[in-house]
C-alpha positions in Angstrom: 82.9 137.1 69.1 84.4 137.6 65.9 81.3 139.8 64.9 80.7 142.0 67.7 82.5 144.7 66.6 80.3 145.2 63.6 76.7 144.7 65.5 75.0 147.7 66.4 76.6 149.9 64.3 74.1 151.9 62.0 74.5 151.2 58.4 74.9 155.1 57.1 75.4 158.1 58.7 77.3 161.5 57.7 80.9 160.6 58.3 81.2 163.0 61.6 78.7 161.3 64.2 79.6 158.8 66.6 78.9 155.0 67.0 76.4 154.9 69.4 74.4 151.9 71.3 72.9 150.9 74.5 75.2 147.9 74.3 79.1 147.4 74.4 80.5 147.6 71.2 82.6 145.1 72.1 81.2 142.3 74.6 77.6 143.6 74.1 77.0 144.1 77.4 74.3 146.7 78.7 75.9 150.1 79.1 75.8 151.8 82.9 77.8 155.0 81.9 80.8 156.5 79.6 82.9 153.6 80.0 81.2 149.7 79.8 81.5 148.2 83.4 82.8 144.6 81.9 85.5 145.8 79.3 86.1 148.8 79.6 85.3 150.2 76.2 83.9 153.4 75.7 80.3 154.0 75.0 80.8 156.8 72.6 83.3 156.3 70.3 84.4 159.1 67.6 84.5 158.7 63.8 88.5 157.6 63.4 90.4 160.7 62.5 93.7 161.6 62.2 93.9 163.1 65.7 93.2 159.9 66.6 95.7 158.3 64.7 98.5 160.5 66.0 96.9 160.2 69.7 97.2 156.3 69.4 100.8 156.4 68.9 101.9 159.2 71.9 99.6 157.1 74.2 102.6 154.5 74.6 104.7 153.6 71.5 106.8 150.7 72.9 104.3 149.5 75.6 104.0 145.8 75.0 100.9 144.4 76.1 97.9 141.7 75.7 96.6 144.3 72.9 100.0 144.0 71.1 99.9 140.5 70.9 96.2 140.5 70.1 96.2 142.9 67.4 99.2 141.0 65.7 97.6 137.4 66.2 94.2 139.3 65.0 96.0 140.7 61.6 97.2 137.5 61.0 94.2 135.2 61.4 91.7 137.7 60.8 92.9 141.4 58.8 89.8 142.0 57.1 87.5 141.9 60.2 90.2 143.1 62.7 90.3 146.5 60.7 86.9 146.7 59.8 85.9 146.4 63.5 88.3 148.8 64.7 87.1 151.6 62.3 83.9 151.2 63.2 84.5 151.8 67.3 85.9 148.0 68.7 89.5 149.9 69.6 89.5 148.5 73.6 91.7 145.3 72.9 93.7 146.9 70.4 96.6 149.0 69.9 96.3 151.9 67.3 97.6 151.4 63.8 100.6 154.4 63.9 102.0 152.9 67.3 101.7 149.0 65.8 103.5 150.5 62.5 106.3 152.1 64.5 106.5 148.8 67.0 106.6 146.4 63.9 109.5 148.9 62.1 111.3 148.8 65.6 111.0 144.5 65.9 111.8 144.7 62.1 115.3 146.6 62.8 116.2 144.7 66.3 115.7 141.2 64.3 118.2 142.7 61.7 120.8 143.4 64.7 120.4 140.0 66.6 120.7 138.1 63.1 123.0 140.3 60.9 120.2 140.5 58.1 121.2 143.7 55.6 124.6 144.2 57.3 126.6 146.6 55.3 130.5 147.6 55.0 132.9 150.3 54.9 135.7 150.8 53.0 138.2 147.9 53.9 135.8 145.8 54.6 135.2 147.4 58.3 131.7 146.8 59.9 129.6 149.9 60.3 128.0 150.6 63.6 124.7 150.4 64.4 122.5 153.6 63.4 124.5 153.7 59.8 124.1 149.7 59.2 120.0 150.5 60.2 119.4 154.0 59.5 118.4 153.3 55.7 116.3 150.6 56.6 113.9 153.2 59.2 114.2 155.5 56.2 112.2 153.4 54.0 109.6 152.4 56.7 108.9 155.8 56.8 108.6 156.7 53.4 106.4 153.3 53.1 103.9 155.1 55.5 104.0 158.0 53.4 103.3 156.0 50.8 100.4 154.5 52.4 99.0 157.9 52.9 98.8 158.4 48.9 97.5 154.7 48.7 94.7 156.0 51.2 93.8 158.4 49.2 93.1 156.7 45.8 90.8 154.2 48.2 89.2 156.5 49.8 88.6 158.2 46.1 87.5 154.5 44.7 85.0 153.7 47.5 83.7 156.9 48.2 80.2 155.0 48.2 81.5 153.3 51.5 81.4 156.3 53.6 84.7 155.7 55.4 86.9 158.7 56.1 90.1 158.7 54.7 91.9 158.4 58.6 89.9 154.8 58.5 91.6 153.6 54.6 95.0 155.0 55.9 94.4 153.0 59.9 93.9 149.8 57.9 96.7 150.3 54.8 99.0 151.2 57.8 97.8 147.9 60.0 98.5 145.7 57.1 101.8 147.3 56.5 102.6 146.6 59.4 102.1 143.1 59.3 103.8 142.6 56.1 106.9 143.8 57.0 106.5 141.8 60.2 105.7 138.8 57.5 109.1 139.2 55.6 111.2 139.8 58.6 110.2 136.3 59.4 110.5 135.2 55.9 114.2 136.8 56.1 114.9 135.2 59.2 114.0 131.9 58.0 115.9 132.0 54.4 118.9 133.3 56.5 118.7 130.5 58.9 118.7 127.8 56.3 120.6 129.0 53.6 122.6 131.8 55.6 121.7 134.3 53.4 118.7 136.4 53.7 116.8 138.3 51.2 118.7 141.3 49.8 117.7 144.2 47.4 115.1 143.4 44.4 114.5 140.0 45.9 113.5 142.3 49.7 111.5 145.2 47.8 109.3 142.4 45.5 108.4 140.0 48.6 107.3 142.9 50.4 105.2 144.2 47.9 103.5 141.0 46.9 102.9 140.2 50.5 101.9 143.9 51.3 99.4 143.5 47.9 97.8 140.0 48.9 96.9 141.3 52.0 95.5 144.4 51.3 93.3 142.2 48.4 92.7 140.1 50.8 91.6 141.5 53.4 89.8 144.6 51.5 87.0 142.2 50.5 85.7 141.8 53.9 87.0 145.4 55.0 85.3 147.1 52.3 82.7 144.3 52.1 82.7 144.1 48.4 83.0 141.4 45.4 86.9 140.2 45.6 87.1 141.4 41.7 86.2 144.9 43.0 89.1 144.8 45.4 91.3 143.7 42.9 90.9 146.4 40.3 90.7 149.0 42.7 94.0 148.1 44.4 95.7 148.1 41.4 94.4 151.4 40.0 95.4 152.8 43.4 99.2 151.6 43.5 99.2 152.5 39.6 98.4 155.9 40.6 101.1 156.3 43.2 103.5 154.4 40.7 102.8 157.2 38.3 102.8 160.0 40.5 106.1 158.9 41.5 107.3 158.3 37.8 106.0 161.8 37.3 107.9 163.8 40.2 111.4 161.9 39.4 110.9 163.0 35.2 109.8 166.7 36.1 112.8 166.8 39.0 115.4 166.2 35.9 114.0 168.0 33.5 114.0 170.7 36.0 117.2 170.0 37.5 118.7 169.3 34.2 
């Protein structure tokens, strides 16, 4: 079953057209109309664009279903295939990558507030409410998806040979974000419950990365369906290039501001 996202799918095509069959892209069997009779996946399914993307996410953000819970076992056991087949039109048992992104950022902050991981203080040592102890923490998942965007575009520069749009690099950067910060939140909860501290700062923003990096390496061999070496240089010429455009906004913003 693990396959049957990818069979039937023509090899090449122009980046626009549909994926197409006389079978279901998902259970393979025989199409009767728009819709497969034993699934429910549709027969046509669009190029993944960011209309899609955004469409994904108003369909139901915080509706928890089977696809949740298969689209988060399916990034753990599976990332690489999981992705590839939803780009390529298997999207029936799964939820869309900008809704699973805001879920996991919305688990992420509720396990902070049942376990008191990142709490912060005022002045006298009085305990902040809520939306101020939190608030920073949705910040930075947000400007991690923004990030992802930039990411998504130095992959889609790097394997332009591989014909996938650059909605299709940001849907799977954005699914394995996802999971990684659904990864270190447990990682968090477990170093708080036995040592009763969790991770904090440098220690926080390094995990994340290295687990957000060994997922997207990975998983990008059997996305992209290349050598793992290829992955590997091309992920690190793609964060270098965010790292620098970053370094390079931040010196021009003093020099300016200076």
């Amino acid at each position: 079953m693990e396959n049957a996202g990818s069979a039937n799918v023509p090899a090449e095509d122009d980046g626009t057209s549909a994926a197409t069959s006389d079978y279901c892209m998902y259970c393979q069997a025989p199409l009767q109309g728009a819709y497969c009779h034993r699934c429910g996946q549709s027969s046509q399914t669009q190029r993944l664009r960011v209309r899609e993307l955004a469409s994904g996410l108003v369909q139901g953000l915080f509706d928890l279903d089977s696809k949740t819970l298969r689209t988060m076992w399916d990034l753990f056991v599976r990332p690489g295939l999981m992705t590839r087949n939803y780009v390529e039109g298997v999207r029936v048992i799964y939820i869309g990558p900008l809704r699973y992104y805001m879920l996991i950022v919305a688990l992420n902050i509720g396990l902070s507030a049942v376990f008191g991981i990142h709490e912060t203080h005022a002045a006298g040592g009085v305990d902040e409410g809520f939306w101020d102890t939190h608030f920073v923490a949705l910040q930075i998942s947000l400007v991690y998806g923004l990030i992802a965007i930039l990411i998504a575009v130095g992959q889609w520069l790097l394997h332009r040979g591989s014909r996938l749009t650059l909605a299709e690099h940001y849907a799977f950067l954005l699914y394995l974000l996802a999971q990684s910060v659904l990864v270190v939140a447990g990682i968090d909860v477990f170093t708080l419950m036995t040592t009763g501290t969790g991770l904090e700062g440098d220690v926080d923003g390094l995990a994340s990365l290295g687990v957000f990096t060994t997922y997207v390496i990975g998983a990008g061999r059997t996305f992209y369906r290349e050598a793992v070496w290829h992955t590997v240089w091309k992920t690190i010429v793609s964060f270098a290039s965010v790292v620098l455009i970053g370094v390079t906004g931040i010196v021009l913003y003093r020099l300016i501001t200076v």
